[in-house]
Structures are given as structure tokens and as C-alpha cells.
C-alpha positions as CSV (number, residue, x, y, z in Angstrom):
1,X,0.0,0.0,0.0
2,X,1.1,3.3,-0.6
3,X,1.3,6.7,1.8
4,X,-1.9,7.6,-0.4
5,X,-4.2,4.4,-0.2
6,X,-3.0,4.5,3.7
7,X,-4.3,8.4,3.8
8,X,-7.6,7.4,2.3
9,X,-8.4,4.8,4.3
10,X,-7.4,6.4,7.8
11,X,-9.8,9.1,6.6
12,X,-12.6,7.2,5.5
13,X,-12.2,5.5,9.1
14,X,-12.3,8.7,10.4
15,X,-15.0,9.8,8.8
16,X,-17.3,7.0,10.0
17,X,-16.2,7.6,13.3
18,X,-17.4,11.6,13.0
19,X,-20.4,10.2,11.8
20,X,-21.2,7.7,14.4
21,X,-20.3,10.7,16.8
22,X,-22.9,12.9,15.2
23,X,-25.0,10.3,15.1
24,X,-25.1,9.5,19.0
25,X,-25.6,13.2,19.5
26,X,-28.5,13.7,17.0
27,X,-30.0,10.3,19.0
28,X,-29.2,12.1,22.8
29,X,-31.0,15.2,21.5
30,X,-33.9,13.3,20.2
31,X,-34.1,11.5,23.2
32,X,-34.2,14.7,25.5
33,X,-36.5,16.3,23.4
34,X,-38.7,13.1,23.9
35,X,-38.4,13.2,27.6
36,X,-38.9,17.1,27.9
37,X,-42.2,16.2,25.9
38,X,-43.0,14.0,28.3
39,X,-42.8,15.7,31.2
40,X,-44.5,18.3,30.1
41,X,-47.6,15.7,28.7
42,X,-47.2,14.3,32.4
43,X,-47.7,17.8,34.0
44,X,-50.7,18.7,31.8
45,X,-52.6,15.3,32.5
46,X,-51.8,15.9,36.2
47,X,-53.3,19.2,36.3
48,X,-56.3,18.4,34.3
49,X,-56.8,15.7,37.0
50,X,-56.5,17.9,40.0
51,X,-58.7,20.4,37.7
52,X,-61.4,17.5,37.6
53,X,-61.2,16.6,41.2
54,X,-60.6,20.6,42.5
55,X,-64.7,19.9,43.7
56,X,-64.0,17.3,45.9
57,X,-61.3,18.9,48.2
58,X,-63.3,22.3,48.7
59,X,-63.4,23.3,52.0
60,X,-65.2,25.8,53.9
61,X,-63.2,29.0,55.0
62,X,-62.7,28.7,58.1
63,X,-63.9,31.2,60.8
64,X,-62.2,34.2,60.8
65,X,-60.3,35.9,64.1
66,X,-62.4,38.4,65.4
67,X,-58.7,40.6,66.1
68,X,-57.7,39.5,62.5
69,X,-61.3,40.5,61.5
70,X,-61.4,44.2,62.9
71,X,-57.3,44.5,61.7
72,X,-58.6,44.1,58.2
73,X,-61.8,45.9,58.3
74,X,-59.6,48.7,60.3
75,X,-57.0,48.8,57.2
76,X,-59.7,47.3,54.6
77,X,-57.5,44.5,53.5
């Protein structure tokens, strides 16, 4: 083999290696993506369901402080 031959193939090598590197980058991205999707599809079906069952866990205020009562009526908060 010659210098030349022995030039092309170390970079074709190298060249699949770059693109096996790109490649396992591209599929970590895509996978993050996927899980920040996710998360976010998990969060919104959470909420909806604590939307949906808000009704059940009402409570009635509870009675107010008579001092707490005047101090806002005094300083209408």
C-alpha cells in the first residue's frame, strides 16, 4: 500500500467515526426532546386531574379571628 491508499483509508475511518459521533448526539437530542415532551404531557394530564377533582377537596373557610377581622376591616385589606 502506498502513503496515499494509507491516507484514504485512515480518513474514510475517520469519517465514520465523525459520523457515528454525530449520530449518537443527534439520538441524545432526540431523546431529550422526547423526555422534555414528556414531562410536560405528564404535567398537563396531572393538572387536568386535579382540575377535575378541585370539587371534591373544597373546603369551607374557616372562621375568621375576630382581632384578624377588625385589623382588616380597620386597614380594609
Amino acid at each position: 500500500m502506498s502513503i496515499n491508499d494509507d491516507f484514504k483509508a485512515f480518513l474514510a475511518q475517520r469519517g465514520q467515526e465523525l459520523a457515528s459521533t454525530k449520530t449518537a448526539q443527534q439520538t441524545a437530542y432526540e431523546r431529550q426532546e422526547r423526555l422534555s415532551a414528556q414531562g410536560g404531557d405528564l404535567f398537563t394530564n396531572l393538572f387536568a386531574q386535579l382540575d377535575e377533582n378541585s370539587h371534591l377537596t373544597e373546603q369551607e373557610p374557616a372562621p375568621a379571628d375576630p382581632a384578624e377581622a377588625d385589623f382588616n376591616r380597620t386597614f380594609g385589606l
